[in-house]
C-alpha positions in Angstrom: 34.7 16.6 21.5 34.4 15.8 25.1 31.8 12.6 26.0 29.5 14.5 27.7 29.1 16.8 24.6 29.1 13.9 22.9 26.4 12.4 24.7 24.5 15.8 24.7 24.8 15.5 20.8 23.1 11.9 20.7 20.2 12.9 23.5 19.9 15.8 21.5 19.6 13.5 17.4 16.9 11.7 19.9 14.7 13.7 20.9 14.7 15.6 18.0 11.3 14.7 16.5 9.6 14.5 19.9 10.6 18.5 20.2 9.4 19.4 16.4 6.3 17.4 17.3 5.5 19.4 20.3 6.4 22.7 19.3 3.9 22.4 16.1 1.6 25.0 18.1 4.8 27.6 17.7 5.2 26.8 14.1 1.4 27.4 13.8 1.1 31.0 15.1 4.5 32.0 13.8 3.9 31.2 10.4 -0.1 32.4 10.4 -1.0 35.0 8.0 -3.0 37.2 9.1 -5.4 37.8 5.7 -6.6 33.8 6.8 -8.5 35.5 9.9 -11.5 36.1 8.5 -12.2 33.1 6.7 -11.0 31.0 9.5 -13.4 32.9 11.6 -16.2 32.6 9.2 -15.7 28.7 8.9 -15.1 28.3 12.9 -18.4 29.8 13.6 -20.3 27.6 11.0 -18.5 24.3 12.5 -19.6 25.6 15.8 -23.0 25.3 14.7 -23.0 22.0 14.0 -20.3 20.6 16.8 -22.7 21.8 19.8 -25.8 19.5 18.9 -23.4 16.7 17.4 -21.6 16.6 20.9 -24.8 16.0 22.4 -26.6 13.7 20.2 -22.8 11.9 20.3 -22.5 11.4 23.9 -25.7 9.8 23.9 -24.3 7.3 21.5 -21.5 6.9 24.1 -23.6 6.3 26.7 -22.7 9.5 28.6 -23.7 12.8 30.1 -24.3 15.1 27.4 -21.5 17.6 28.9 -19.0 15.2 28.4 -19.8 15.3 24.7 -19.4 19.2 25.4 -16.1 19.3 26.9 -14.7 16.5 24.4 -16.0 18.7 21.7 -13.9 22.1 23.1 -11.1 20.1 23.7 -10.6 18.1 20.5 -11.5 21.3 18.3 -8.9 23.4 20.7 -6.0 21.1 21.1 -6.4 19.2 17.9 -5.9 22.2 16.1 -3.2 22.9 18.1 -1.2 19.9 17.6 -2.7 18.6 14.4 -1.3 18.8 10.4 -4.6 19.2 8.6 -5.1 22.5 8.0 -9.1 21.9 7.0 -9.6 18.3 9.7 -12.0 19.3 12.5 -11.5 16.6 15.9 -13.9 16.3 18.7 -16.6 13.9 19.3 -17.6 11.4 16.4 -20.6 8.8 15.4 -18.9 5.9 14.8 -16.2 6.1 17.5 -18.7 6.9 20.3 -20.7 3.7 19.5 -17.0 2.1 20.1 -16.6 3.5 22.7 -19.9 2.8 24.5 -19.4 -0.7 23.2 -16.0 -1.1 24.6 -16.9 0.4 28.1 -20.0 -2.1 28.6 -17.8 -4.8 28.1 -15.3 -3.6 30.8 -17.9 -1.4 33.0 -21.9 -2.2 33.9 -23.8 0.6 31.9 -25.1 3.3 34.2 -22.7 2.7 36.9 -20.6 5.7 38.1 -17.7 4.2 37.1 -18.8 4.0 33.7 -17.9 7.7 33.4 -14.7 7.2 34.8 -13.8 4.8 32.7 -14.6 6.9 29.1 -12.0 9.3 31.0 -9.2 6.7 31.9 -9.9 5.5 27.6 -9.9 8.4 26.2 -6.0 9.1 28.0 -5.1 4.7 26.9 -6.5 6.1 23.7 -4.4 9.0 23.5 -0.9 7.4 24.8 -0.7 5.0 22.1 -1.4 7.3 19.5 0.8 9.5 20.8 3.6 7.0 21.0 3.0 6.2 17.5 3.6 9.8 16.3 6.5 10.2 18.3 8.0 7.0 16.6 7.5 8.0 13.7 5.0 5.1 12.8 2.4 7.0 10.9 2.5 4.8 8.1 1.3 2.2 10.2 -2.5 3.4 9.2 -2.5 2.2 5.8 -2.5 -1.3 6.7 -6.2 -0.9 7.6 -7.9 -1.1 4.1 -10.5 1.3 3.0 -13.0 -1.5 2.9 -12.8 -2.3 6.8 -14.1 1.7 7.6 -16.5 1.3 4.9 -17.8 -2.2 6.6 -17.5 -0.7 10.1 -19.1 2.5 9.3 -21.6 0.9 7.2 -22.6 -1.4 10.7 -21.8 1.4 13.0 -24.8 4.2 11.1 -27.3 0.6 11.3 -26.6 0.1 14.8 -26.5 3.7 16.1 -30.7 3.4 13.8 -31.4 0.9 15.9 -30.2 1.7 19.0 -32.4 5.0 18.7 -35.8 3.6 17.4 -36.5 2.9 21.3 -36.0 7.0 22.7 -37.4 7.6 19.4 -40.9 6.5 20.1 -40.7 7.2 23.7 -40.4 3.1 24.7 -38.8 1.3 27.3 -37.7 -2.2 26.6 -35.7 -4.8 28.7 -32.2 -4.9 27.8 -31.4 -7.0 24.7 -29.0 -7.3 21.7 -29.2 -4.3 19.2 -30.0 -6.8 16.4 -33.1 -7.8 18.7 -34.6 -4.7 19.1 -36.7 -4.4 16.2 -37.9 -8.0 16.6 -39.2 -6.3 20.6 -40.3 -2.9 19.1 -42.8 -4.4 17.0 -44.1 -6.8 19.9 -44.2 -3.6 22.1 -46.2 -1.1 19.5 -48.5 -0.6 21.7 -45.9 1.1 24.3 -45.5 3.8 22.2 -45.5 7.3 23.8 -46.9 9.5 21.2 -46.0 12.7 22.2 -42.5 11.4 22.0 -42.8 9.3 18.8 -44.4 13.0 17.8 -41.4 14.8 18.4 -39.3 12.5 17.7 -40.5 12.0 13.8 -41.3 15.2 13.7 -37.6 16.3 14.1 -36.3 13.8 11.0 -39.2 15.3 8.7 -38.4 18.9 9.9 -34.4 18.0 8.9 -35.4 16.5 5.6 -37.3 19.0 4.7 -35.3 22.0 5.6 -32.5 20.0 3.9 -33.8 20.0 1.0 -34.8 23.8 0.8 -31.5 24.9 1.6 -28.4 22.9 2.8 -26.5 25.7 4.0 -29.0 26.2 7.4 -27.9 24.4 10.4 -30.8 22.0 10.2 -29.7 19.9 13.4 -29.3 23.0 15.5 -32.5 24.6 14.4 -34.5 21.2 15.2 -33.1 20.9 18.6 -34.1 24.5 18.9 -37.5 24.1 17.6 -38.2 20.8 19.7 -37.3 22.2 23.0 -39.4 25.3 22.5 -42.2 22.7 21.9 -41.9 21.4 25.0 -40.9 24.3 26.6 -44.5 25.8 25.4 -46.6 22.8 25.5 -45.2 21.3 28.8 -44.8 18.5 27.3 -42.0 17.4 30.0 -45.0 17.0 32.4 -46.7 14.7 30.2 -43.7 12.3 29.6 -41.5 13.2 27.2 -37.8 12.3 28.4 -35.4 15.9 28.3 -31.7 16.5 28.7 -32.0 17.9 31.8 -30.0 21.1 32.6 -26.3 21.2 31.4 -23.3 22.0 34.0 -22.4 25.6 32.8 -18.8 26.1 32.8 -15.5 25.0 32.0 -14.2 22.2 31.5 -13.1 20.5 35.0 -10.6 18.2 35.9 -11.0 14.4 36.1 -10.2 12.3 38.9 -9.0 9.2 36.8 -7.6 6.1 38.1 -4.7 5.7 35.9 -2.9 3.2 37.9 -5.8 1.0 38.4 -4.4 -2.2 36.1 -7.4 -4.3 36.4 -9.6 -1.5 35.0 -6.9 -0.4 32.0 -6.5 -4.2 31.5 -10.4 -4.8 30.8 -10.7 -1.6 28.9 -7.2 -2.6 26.4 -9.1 -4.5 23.7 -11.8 -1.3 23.6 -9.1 1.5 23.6 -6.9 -0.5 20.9 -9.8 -0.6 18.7 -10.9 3.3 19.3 -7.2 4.5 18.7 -7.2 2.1 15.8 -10.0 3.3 14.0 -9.6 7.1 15.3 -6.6 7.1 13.7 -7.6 5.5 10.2 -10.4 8.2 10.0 -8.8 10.9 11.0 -6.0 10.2 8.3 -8.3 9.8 5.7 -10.4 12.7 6.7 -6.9 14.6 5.8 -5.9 13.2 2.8 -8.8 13.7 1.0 -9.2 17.5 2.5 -5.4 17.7 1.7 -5.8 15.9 -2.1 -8.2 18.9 -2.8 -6.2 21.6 -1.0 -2.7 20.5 -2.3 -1.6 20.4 1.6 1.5 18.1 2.4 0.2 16.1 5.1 2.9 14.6 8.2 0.5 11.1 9.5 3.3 11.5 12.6 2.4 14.9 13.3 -1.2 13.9 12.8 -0.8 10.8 15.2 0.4 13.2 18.2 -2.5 15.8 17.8 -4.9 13.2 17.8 -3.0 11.9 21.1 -2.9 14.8 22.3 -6.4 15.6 22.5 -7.4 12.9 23.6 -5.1 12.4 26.7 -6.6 15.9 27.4 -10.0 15.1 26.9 -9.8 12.2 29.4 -8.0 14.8 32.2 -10.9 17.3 30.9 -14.1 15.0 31.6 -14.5 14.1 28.2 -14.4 11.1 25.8 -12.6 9.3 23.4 -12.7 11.8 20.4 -11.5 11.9 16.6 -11.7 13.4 13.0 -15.5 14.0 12.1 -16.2 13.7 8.2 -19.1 15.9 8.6 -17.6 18.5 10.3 -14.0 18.7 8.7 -16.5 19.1 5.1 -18.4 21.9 6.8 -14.8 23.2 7.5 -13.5 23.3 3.9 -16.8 24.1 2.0 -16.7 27.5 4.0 -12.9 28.2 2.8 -11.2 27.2 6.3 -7.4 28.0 5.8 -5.8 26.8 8.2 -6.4 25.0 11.7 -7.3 28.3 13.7 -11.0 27.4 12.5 -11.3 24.6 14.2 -9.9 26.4 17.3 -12.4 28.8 16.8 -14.9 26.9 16.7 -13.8 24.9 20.2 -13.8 28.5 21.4 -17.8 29.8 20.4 -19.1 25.9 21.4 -17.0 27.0 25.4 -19.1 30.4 25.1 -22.3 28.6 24.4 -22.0 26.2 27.1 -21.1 29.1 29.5 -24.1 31.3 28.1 -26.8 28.9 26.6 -26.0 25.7 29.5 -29.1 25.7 31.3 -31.1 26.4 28.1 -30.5 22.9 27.3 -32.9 21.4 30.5 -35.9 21.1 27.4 -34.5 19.6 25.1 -36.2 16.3 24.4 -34.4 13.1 24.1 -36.3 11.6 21.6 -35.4 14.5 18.9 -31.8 13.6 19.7 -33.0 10.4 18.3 -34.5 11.8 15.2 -31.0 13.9 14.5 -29.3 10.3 15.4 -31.6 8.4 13.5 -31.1 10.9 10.5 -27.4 11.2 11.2 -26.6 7.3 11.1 -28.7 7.2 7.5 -25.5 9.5 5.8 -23.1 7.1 7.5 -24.1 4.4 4.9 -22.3 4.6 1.5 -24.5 2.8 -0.4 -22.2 3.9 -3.9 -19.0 2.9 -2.3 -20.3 -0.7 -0.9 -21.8 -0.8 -4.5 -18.1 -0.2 -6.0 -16.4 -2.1 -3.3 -18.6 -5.1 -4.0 -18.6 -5.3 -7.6 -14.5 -5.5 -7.6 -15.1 -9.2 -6.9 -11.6 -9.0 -4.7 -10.6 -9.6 -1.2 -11.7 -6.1 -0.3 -15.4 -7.1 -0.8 -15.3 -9.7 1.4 -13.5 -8.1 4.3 -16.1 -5.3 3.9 -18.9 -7.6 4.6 -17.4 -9.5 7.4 -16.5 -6.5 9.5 -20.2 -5.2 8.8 -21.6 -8.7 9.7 -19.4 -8.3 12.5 -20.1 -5.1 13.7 -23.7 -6.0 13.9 -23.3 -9.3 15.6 -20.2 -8.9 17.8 -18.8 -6.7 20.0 -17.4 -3.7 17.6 -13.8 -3.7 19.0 -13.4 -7.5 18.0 -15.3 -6.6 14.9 -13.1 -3.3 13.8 -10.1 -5.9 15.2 -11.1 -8.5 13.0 -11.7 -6.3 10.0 -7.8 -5.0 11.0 -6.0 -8.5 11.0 -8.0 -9.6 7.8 -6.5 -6.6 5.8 -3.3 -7.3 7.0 -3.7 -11.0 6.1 -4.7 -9.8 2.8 -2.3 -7.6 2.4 0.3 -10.3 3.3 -1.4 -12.7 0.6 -0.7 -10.2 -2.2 2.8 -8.8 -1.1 3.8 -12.7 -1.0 2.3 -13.7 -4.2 3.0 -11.5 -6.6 2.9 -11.5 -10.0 5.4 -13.3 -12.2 5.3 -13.8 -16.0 7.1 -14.3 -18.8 6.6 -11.4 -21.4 7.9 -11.3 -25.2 8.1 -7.5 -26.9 5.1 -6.4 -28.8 5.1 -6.0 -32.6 7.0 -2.9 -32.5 9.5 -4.6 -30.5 9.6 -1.5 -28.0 8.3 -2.5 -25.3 7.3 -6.2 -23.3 4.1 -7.8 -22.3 2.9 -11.0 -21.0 1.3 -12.9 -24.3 0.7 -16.4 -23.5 -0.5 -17.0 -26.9 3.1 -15.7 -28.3 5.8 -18.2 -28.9 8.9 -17.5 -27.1 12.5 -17.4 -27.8 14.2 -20.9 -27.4 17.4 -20.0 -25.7 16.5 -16.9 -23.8 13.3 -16.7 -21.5 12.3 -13.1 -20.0 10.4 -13.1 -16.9 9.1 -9.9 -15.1 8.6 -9.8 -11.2 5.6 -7.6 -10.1 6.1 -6.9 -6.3 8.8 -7.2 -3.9 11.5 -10.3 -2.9 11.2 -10.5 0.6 11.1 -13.5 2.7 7.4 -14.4 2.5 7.2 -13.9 -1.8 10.6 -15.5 -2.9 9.2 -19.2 -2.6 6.2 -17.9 -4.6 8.9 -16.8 -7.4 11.3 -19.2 -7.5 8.9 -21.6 -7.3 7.1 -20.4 -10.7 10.6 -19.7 -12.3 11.5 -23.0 -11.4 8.7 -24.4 -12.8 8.7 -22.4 -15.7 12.6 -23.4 -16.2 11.6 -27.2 -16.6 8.2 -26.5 -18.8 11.0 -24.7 -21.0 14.1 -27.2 -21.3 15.8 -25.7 -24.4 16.1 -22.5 -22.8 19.6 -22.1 -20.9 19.3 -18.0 -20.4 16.9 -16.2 -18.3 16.5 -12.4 -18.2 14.9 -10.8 -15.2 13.0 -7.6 -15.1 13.2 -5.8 -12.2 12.1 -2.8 -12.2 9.1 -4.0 -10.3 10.6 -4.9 -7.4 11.3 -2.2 -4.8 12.5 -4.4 -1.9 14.7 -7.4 -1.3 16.1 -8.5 1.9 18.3 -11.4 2.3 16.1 -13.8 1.3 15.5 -12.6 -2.4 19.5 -12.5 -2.2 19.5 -16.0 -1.4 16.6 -16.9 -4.0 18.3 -14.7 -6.9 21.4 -17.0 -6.2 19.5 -20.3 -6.2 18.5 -19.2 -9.5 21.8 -18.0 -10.7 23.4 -21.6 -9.8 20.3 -23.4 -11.1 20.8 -22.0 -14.9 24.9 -22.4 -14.6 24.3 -25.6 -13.7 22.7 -26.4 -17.2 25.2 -24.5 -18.8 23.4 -21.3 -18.9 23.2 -18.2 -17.0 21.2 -15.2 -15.7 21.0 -11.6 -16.6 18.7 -8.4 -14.5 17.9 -5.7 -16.1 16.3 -2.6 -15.0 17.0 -3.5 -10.9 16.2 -0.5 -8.5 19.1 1.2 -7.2 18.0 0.4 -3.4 17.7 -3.3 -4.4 21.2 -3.0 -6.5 22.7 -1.2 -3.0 21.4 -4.4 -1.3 23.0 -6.7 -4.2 26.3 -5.2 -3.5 26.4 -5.6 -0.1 25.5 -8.8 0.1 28.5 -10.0 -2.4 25.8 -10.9 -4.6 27.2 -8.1 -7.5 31.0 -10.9 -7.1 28.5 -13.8 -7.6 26.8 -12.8 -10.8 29.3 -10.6 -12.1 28.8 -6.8 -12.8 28.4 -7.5 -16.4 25.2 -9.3 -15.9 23.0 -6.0 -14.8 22.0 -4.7 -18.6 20.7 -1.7 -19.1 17.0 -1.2 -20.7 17.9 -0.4 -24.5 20.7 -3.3 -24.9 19.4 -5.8 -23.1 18.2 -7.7 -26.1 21.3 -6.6 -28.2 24.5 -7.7 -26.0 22.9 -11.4 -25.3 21.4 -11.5 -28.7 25.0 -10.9 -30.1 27.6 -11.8 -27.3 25.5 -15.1 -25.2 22.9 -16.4 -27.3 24.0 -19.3 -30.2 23.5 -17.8 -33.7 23.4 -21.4 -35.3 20.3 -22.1 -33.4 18.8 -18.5 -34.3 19.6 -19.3 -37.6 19.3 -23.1 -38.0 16.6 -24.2 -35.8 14.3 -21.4 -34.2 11.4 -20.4 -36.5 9.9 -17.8 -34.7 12.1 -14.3 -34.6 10.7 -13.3 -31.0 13.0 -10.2 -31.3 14.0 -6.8 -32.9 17.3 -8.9 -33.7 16.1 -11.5 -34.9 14.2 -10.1 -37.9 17.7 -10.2 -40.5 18.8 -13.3 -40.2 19.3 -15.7 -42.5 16.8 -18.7 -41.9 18.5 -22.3 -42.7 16.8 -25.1 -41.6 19.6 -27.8 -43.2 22.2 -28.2 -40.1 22.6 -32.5 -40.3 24.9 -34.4 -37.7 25.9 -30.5 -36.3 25.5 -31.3 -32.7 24.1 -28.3 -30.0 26.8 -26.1 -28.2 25.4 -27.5 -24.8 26.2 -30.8 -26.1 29.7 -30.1 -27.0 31.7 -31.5 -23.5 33.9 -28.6 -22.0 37.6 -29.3 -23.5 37.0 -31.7 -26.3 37.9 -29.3 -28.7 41.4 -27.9 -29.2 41.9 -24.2 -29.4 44.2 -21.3 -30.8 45.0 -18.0 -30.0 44.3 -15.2 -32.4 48.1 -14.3 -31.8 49.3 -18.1 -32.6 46.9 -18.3 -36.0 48.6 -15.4 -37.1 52.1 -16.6 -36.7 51.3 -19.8 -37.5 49.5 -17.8 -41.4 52.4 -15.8 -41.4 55.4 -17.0 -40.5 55.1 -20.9 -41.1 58.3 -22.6 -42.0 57.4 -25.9 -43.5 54.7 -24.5 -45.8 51.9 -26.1 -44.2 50.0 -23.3 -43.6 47.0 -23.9 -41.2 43.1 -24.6 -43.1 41.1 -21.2 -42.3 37.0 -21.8 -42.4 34.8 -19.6 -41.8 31.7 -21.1 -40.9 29.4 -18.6 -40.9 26.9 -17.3 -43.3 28.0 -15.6 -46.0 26.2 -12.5 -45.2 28.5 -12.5 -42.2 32.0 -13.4 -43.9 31.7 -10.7 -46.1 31.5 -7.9 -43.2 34.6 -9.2 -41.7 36.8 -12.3 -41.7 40.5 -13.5 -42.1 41.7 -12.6 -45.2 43.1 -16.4 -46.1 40.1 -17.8 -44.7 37.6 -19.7 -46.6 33.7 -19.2 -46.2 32.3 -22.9 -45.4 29.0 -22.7 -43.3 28.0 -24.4 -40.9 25.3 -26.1 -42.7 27.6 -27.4 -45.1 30.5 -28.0 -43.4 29.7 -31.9 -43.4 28.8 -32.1 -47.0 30.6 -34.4 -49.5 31.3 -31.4 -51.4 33.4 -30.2 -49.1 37.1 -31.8 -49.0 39.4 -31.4 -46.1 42.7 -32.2 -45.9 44.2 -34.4 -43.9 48.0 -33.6 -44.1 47.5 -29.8 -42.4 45.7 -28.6 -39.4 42.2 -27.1 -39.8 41.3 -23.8 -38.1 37.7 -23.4 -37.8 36.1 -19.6 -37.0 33.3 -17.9 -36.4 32.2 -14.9 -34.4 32.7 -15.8 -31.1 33.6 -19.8 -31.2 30.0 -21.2 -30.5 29.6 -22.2 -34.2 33.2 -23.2 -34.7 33.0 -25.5 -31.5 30.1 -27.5 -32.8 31.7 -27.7 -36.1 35.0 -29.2 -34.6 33.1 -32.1 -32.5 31.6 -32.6 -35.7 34.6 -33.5 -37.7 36.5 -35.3 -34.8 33.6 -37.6 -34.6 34.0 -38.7 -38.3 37.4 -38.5 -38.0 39.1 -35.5 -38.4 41.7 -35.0 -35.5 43.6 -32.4 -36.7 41.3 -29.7 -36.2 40.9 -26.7 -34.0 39.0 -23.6 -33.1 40.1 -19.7 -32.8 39.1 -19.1 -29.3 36.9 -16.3 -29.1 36.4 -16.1 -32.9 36.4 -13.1 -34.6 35.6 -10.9 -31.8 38.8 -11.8 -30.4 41.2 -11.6 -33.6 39.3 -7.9 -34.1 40.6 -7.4 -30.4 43.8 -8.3 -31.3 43.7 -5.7 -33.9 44.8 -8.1 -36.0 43.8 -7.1 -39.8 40.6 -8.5 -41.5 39.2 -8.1 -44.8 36.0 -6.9 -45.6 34.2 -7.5 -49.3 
């Protein structure tokens, strides 16, 4: 292959994803079926319904013209259809994000100013390039860092403040400027301002939503009360006797926006702001899906999601509209009324263009103040009260992040609030990943399966620990620091057994800790087994040489954990000599001897003090010995044992009794001592050479290895 092709290959493995992303508006119309029409259509004009009057009560919120809420509204519904994964998630103009949003521009742009305008345009397109660039990068995943309680806290502040920012169009006032927390403290000083044609209206509109509400939920209340409102004043003139209107609406399409993109002094005042609206755009829009998709069964791409929310809103800013995003409202209108796929919302983008063409100038009556009421009546469903109930009575972190980004969103400026709710999640998030659980655990009384029982005695010689969460650089002192602590609480125990099955990740660092570990129990003549490791973590174990390290036969599986260092590591003499409590399946047949005297611990046998013999060199030595000497075989293990196998000329001598005056050894031979796998028969041997006996060794390996040998052995 030539290097150009080759390079045309690469380019082409790059932008790969960029083209599938893009091309999603193909993939929609070639795979549409045409039986979803009707429905789609059904549930597109129903959204419509409700998307006209929420644009306009929305801009408001923003701070904007109320056709700016109009063309966000077209162009959300439109391209975020277009571009987006949710089959049932409607996009356009939304409560909480255009309080953001009028929150973010007053910080960078007076309120009222021309520029003002201008800048919602040049946010909506920052808005839309970072979530775009997110999609494209395949960073979707990057919106569960922002816990459920932070949009519950923000949403929560957001419905109180959008209340009390429309108390004062509600009643028809007009107060100095203030904070919103201080206008309720001024509304009650100022009563007597009250316009009460507006405050009429205005009230009138809630009770009117209420009450229609309640007598069928199906009618467009909000539409119908704007309707009824303006033909109130239409009739009764009240627009001549003070009450605040609209004004007439542009009628048309959506025009083009002169937008300053390469002012940097304006981007660089409105960066917090647009951070903060992509941010939290992003996080509703995605949740918005999954919960339409956890009902639906839908598969939903977040990358796919990210670029159609981009998308839109770099179009709404070139459009003369706002920063926009998934509306829970609207998207629950959408799937109660069988939407199929994302052709309803496009629909509905369509019929809302229509009515601004037909019904524009329509719109010159209709009051402010009932926007207020719909507002007012609107903010009232944005409180959860059940989930900040839930939330709250965990008791957990998420309680308390919930109330410090709703104390914040009240009291600061909601980007740094939503910002602040952001980087405590993460910081919680941190706390848990890097202190995760770890216990030691015993088996229950069926001996199937193992929990942690801290009022369970534990085995002796072999502790089990389990690690719940991941060994990555920030957990691993967190875990080795409890195992190492738990290590010296438990002195008499030389083995550990890890279970892993917990842990899903580990970089370099849990290499590095696991090894610390390792050499920290081989150092007290012990060791380390894993059991149950995840193959991604066993891919990293290998390597990173840590599989040469620990040796392969140290990963166990599941069912024989307990079995191959019950039988092949742990000391039977201490199973059956000194431990009392029978932590395992194993355990339960053993003999129980509690007479070993002078019989000194493996671990305190030092390495080479004892001599040693082949099971090749005992069997010459039985079978072809010249002088007539032959070699002393004792077996000192239980008789229970001897019986199921042993040397046929060997005598059965336990341990425990090994020392006893009954017991005469000679002293013109050599004394063989055996056992099952030499751990018995090396204590015995120091034994004897310490009162004396210096003739005496041990079959290396024990039984186990004479069997190996297939050599012969009796069995009674």
């Amino acid at each position: 292959m030539s290097a150009s092709a080759k390079n045309r290959f690469n380019l082409g493995e790059t932008f790969a994803p960029t083209l599938y992303y893009l091309k999603r508006p193909l993939r929609l119309f070639q795979e549409y079926d045409r039986d979803n029409f009707r429905p789609d259509l059904i549930a597109g004009l129903t959204v419509a319904v409700i998307l006209l009057p929420q644009a306009i009560a929305f801009s408001i919120v923003a701070g904007l013209p109320p056709e700016m809420g109009l063309y966000s509204a077209v162009i959300g519904a439109i391209f975020g259809a277009l571009w987006g994964s949710s089959n049932q998630m409607h996009t356009g103009p939304a409560n909480a994000i255009s309080l953001m949003v009028f929150s973010g521009l007053s910080g960078a742009v007076p309120a009222g100013a021309a520029e003002f305008v201008v800048a919602a345009g040049v946010m909506a397109v920052m808005v839309g390039v970072f979530q775009t660039i997110l999609g494209m990068i395949r960073l979707g995943m990057l919106v569960n860092f922002v816990s459920h309680s932070v949009i519950v806290g923000f949403t929560t502040g957001a419905g109180i403040l959008i209340a009390i920012k429309q108390l004062e169009p509600l009643l028809g006032m007009s107060l100095p400027a203030s904070h919103t927390y201080e206008t309720p403290i001024l509304i009650l000083q100022n009563i007597a301002q009250t316009h009460l044609p507006s405050a009429e209206i205005g009230i009138g509109t809630m009770v009117f939503i209420v009450v229609v509400r309640r007598l069928n939920r199906r009618l467009p209340v909000a539409l119908l009360s704007m309707i009824v409102a303006s033909l109130v004043v239409f009739f009764l003139r009240l627009d001549k006797a003070g009450v605040s209107v609209i004004g007439q609406i542009p009628s048309g399409f959506p025009p083009l926006a002169g937008l300053p993109l390469f002012d940097l002094e304006l981007i660089s005042r409105l960066s917090t702001g647009a951070f903060a609206v992509a941010s939290i755009g992003l996080v509703e829009s995605m949740a918005i899906a999954r919960s339409m998709a956890a009902q639906t069964g839908q598969r939903i791409d977040s990358n796919q999601e990210f670029v159609g929310q981009g998308i839109s809103n770099v179009l709404s800013g070139f459009f003369s509209g706002y920063p926009i995003a998934g509306s829970f409202s609207r998207s629950a209108v959408n799937f109660n009324n069988n939407a199929k796929t994302p052709v309803a919302s496009l629909i509905s983008g369509v019929f809302v263009l229509i009515a601004m063409l037909v019904l524009g100038p329509l719109a010159a009556y209709l009051p402010v103040t009932a926007l207020s009421g719909v507002l007012i009546i609107t903010a009232y469903g944005m409180i959860d009260g059940p989930e900040m109930k839930r939330i709250w009575e965990s008791k957990g972190g998420d309680a308390v992040i919930m109330v410090i980004t709703l104390v914040g969103t009240l009291f600061l400026a909601i980007e740094f609030a939503v910002l602040i709710g952001i980087m405590l999640s993460l910081t919680l998030y941190i706390l848990r990943t890097s202190t995760p659980k770890v216990h030691a655990v015993v088996p229950d009384s069926q001996f199937r399966h193992f929990f942690h029982q801290p009022d369970r005695d534990e085995c002796p010689q072999l502790g089990v620990i389990e690690i719940l969460g991941d060994l990555y650089f920030g957990a691993v002192q967190h875990v080795e620091e409890f195992i190492l602590d738990y290590a010296a609480n438990h002195p008499e125990q030389h083995y550990l057994l890890l279970r892993m099955h917990n842990v899903n990740h580990c970089d370099f660092s849990g290499i590095h800790f696991l090894e610390s570990i390792v050499k920290a129990y081989r150092e007290k003549g012990g060791d380390v087994f894993l059991v149950r490791m995840n193959p991604r973590v066993r891919e990293i174990a290998k390597s990173s040489h840590f599989d040469e390290y620990i040796g392969a036969d140290h990963y166990l599986e599941e069912d024989i954990m307990i079995g191959h260092i019950f039988y092949h590591v742990l000391d039977p003499a201490i199973c059956i000599y000194e431990c009392p409590v029978r932590v395992f399946k194993e355990c339960q047949n053993l003999p129980k001897r509690i007479d070993v005297v002078g019989i000194p611990h493996f671990n305190e046998v030092p390495t080479g003090s004892v001599l040693t013999i082949s099971s090749q060199q005992l069997w010459e030595q039985i079978h072809h010995q010249e002088n007539g000497k032959l070699p002393m075989v004792i077996d000192v293990r239980e008789p229970r044992e001897f019986k199921r196998s042993h040397i046929a000329e060997a005598a059965s001598i336990p341990l425990s009794e090994i020392l006893s005056d009954k017991v005469k050894l000679p002293n013109d031979r050599s004394i063989v001592l055996v056992c099952r796998t030499g751990r018995r028969s090396r204590r015995a041997a120091y034994a004897l050479q310490n009162i004396g006996c210096m003739n005496v060794f041990i079959l290396e390996g024990g039984m186990k290895a004479w069997e190996a040998s297939k050599l012969l052995a009796a069995v009674e």
